[in-house]
VOGU-3710 file (C-alpha; in Angstrom, 3 decimals, decimal comma):
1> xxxxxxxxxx> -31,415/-201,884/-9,837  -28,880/-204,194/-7,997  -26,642/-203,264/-5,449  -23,700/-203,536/-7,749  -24,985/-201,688/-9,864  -25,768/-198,127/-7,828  -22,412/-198,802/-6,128  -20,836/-198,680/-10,339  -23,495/-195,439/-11,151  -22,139/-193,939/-7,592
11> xxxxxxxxxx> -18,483/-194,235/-8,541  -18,906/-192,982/-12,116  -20,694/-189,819/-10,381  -17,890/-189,275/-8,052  -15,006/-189,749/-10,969  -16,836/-186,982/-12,510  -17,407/-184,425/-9,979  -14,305/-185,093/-8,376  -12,061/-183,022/-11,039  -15,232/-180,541/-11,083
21> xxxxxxxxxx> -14,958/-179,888/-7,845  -11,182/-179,567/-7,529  -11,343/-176,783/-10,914  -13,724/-174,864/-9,038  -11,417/-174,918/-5,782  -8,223/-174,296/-7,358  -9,974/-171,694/-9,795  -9,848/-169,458/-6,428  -6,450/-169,788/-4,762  -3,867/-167,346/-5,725
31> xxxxxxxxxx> -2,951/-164,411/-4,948  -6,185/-163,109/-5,336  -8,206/-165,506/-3,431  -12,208/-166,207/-3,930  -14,108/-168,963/-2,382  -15,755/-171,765/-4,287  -19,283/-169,403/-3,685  -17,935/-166,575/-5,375  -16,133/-168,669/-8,109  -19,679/-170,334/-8,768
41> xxxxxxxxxx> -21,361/-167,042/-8,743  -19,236/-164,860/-10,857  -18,904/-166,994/-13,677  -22,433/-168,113/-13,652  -23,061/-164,093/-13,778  -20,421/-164,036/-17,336  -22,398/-166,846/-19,038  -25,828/-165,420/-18,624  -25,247/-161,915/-18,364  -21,926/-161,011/-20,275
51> xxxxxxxxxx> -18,450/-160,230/-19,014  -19,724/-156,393/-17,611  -21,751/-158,209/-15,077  -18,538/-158,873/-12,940  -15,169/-156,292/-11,758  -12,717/-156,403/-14,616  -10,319/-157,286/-12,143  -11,975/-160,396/-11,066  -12,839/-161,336/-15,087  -9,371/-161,180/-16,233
61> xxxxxxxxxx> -8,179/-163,574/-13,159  -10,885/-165,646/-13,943  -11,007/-165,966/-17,391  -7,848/-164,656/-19,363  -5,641/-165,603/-16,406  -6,526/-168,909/-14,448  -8,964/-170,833/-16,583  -6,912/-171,586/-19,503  -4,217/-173,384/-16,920  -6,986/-175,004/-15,191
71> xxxxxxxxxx> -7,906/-175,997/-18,629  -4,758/-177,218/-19,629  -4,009/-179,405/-16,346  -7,360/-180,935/-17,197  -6,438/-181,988/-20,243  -2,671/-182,824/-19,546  -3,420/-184,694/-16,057  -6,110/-187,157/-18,000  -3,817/-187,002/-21,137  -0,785/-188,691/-19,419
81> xxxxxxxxxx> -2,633/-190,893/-17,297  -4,996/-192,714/-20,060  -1,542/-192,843/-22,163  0,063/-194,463/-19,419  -2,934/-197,099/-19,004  -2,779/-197,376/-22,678  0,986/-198,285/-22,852  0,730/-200,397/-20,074  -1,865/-202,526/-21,812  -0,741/-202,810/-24,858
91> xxxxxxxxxx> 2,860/-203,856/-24,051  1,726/-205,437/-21,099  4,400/-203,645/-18,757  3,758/-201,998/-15,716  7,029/-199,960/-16,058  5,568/-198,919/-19,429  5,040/-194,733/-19,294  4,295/-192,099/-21,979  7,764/-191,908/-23,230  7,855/-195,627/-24,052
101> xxxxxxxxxx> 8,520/-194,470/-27,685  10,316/-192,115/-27,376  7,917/-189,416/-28,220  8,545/-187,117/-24,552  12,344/-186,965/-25,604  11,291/-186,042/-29,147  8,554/-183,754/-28,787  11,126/-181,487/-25,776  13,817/-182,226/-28,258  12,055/-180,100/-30,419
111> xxxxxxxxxx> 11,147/-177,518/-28,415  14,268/-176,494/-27,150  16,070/-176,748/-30,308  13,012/-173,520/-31,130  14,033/-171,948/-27,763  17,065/-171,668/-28,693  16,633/-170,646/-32,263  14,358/-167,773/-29,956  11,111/-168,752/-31,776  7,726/-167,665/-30,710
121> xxxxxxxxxx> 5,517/-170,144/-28,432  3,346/-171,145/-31,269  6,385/-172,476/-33,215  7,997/-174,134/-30,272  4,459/-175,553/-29,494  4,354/-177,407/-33,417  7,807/-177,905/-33,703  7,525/-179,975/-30,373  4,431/-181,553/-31,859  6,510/-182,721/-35,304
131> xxxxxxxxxx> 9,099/-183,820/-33,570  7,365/-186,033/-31,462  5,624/-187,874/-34,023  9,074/-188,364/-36,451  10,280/-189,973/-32,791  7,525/-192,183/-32,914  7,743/-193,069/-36,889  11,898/-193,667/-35,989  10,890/-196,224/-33,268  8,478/-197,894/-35,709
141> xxxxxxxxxx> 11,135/-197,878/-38,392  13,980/-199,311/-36,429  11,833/-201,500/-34,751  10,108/-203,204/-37,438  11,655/-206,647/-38,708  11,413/-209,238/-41,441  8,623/-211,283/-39,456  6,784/-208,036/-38,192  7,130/-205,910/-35,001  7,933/-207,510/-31,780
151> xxxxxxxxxx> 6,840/-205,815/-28,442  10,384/-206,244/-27,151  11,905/-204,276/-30,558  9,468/-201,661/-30,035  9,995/-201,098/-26,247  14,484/-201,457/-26,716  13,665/-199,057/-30,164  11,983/-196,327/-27,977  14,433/-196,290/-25,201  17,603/-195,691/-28,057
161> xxxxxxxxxx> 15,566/-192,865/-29,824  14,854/-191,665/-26,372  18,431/-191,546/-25,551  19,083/-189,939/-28,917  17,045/-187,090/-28,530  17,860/-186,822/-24,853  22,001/-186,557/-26,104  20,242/-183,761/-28,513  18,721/-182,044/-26,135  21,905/-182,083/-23,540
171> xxxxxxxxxx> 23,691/-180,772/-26,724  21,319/-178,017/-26,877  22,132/-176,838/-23,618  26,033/-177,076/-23,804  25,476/-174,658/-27,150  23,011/-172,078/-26,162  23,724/-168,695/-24,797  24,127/-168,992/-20,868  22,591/-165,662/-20,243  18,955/-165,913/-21,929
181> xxxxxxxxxx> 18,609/-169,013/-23,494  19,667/-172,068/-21,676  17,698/-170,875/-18,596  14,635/-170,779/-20,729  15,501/-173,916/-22,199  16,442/-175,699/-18,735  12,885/-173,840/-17,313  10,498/-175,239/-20,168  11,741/-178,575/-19,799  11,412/-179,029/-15,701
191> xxxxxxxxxx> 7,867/-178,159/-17,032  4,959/-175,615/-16,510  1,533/-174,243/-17,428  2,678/-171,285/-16,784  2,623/-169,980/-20,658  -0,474/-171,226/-21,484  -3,538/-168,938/-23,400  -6,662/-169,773/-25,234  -4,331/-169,291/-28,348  -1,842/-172,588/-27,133
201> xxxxxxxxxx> -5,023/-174,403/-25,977  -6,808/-173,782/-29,766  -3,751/-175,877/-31,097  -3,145/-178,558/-28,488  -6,121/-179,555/-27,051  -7,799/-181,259/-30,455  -4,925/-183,592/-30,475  -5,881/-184,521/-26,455  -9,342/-184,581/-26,921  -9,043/-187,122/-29,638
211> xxxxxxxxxx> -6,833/-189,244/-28,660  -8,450/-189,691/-24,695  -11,878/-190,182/-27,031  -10,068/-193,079/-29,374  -8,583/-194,700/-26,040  -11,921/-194,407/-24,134  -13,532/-195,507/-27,136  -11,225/-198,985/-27,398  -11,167/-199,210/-23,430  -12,564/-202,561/-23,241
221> xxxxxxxxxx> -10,249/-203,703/-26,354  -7,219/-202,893/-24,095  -8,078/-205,844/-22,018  -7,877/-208,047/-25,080  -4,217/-206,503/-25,791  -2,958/-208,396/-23,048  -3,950/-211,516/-24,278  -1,636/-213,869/-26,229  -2,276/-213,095/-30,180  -4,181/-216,019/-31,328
231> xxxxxxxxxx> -6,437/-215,968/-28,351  -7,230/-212,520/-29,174  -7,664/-213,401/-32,760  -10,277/-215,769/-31,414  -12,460/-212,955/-30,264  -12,299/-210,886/-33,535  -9,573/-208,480/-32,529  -6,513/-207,180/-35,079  -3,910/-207,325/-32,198  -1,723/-205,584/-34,656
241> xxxxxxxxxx> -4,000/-202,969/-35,869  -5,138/-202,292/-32,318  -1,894/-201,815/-31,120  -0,903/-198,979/-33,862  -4,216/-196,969/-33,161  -3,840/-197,105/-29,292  -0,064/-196,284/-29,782  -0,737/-193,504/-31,817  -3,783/-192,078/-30,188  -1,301/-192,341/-26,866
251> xxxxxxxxxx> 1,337/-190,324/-28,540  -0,479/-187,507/-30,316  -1,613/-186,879/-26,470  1,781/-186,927/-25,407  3,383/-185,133/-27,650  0,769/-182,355/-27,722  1,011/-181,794/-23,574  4,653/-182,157/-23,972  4,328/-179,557/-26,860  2,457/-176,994/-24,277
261> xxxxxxxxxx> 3,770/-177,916/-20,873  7,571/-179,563/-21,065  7,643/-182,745/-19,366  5,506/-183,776/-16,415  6,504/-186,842/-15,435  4,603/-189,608/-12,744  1,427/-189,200/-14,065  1,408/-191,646/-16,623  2,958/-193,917/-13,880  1,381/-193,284/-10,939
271> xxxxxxxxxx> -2,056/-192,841/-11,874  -3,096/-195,712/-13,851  -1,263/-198,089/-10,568  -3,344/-196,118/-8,249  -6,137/-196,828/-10,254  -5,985/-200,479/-10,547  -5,245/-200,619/-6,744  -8,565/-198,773/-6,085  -10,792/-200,510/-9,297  -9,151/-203,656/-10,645
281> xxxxxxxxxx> -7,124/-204,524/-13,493  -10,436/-204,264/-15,979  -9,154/-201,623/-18,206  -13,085/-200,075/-19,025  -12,520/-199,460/-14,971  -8,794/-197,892/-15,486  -9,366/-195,824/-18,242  -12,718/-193,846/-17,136  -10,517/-193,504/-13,530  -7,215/-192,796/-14,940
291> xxxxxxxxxx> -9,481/-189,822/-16,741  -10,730/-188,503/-13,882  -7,506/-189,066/-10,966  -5,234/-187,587/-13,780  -6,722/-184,695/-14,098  -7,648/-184,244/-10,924  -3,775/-184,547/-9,897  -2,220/-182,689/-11,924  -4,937/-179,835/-11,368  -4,014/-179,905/-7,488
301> xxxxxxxxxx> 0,100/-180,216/-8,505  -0,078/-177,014/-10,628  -2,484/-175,001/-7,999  0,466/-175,873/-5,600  3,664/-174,755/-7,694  1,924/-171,515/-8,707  0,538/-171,065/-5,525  3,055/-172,357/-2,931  6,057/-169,532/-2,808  6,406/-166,258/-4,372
311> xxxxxxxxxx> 8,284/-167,808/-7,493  6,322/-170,471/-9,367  8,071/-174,241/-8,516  8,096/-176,010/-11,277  5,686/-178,770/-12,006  7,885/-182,123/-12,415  9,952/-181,090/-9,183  6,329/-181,501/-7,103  4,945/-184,336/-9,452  8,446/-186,484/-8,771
321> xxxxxxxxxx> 8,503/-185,130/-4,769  5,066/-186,486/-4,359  4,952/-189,138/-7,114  8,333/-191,339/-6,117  7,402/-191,618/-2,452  3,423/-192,608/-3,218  4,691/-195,074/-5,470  7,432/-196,424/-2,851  4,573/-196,900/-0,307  2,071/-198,520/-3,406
331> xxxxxxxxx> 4,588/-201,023/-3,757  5,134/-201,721/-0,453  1,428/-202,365/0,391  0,560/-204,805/-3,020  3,869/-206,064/-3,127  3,670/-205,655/-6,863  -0,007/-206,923/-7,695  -2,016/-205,163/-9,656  0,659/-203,099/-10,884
//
């Protein structure tokens, strides 16, 4: 084996332990606090021997209480972050983020117009979800032309649905009741994992799951994306057919984390830069990365705003706090390459 080659096997190993690692250390701060030992040791007591093995107190923290959000910022921190590569690729735009069609806007759109109509979480979590996806199928609609769809149309057709729903969602606010609904509403939307249960997770996570496994999947595809169209056509690629799947695989993840945690912005921005500062511009490098940083960020970000002060900060305040200034300093150091 060449040297290359351990240093590539070494690298995957630490992309995968690295969010491992951070679960198992955030699984024990709180209020209650247990060390990474007796994190280890408990639940590898529940697996093998049952949940009577361990104090209820310490299986209800563990398991009905903290692992479902450690689940969740899993799953939403690699999410946004392989959506972000995603977008990035296939309109070839660094700027390019999650909400590039709109579908952030739509899918909190939708959930505050069920806050305020004082529906359960379930229905706020699939109304979020439907809305979402009709943003998308708007921004294909208005987007598409005589000749076909242009990158350009599809990227100025997002940002206008985007600013629809976002006039929507300001009109929600100036209509619902001041006392118990617009804080609720305001609340969701600055984001949290706060509400999450195995019950949220059962209808969120599929959509996640699948689309991070149809972007891994097409990783090395993504490269090809950024070529011009006929020299992609000359290495037997659909450019347009690759497009729609990545697109959609990109929003059903966004829309779904949007769906259970309002919006968390940065992560589909920062991440996949940080990424291609650290590994190159070879998207079967970014994705895998992007995977593993995402979720390993967002995991530390949510361990900090329920952690930090006695009332939980919400999550984009600390993503935005943390994610603007990294950013400021990324661009200072490339200058703009690789980004």
């Amino acid at each position: 084996m060449g040297v290359s080659e351990r240093s590539h096997g070494f690298r995957n190993l630490i992309l995968i332990l690295l969010p491992l690692l951070i679960m198992v250390v955030c699984m024990g701060i709180g209020r209650i606090y247990m060390s990474p030992v007796e994190i280890v040791s408990d639940l590898y007591r529940i697996l093998t021997a049952g949940p009577d093995s361990v104090e209820p107190q310490v299986y209800s923290v563990l398991i009905n209480v903290r692992l479902p959000r450690i689940i969740l910022a899993v799953l939403c921190g690699a999410g946004l972050a392989v959506s972000g590569a995603a977008f990035q690729s296939i309109f070839s735009n660094a700027l390019a983020t999650p909400d590039t069609l709109g579908v952030a806007a739509g899918a909190s759109f939708g959930a505050a117009l069920a806050l305020m109509l004082k529906a359960g979480l379930i229905v706020v979590q699939l109304t979020a979800l439907t809305v979402g996806f009709v943003a998308v199928v708007l921004t294909y609609l208005i987007s598409r032309q005589r000749q076909g769809v242009s990158t350009v149309m599809v990227v100025l057709s997002g940002m206008v649905i985007a600013s629809l729903f976002e006039a929507g969602i300001s009109i929600i606010k100036f209509v619902a009741d001041t006392e118990s609904q617009l804080p609720a509403i305001t609340y969701w939307l600055m984001g949290s994992l706060s509400n999450t249960n195995y019950r949220s997770l059962a209808l969120g996570a599929p959509f996640i799951m699948i689309g991070i496994g149809v972007i891994f999947a097409l990783r090395w595809k993504l490269n090809v994306l950024m070529l011009s169209e006929e020299e992609a056509k000359t290495m037997g690629v659909n450019v347009k057919l690759m497009r729609v799947i990545v697109a959609l695989a990109a929003t059903m993840i966004t829309a779904s984390c949007v769906s259970m945690c309002g919006q968390v912005g940065w992560v589909g921005l920062l991440i996949p830069h940080i990424c291609r500062m650290l590994f190159g511009s070879n998207n079967r490098q970014v994705v895998p990365a992007s995977i593993s940083l995402g979720a390993s960020f967002l995991l530390i970000m949510d361990t900090v705003a329920r952690s930090a002060t006695a009332a939980e900060i919400p999550i984009s305040i600390l993503t935005a706090m943390i994610g603007a200034p990294f950013f400021i300093l990324l661009l200072k150091k490339t200058g703009g390459a690789n980004l």
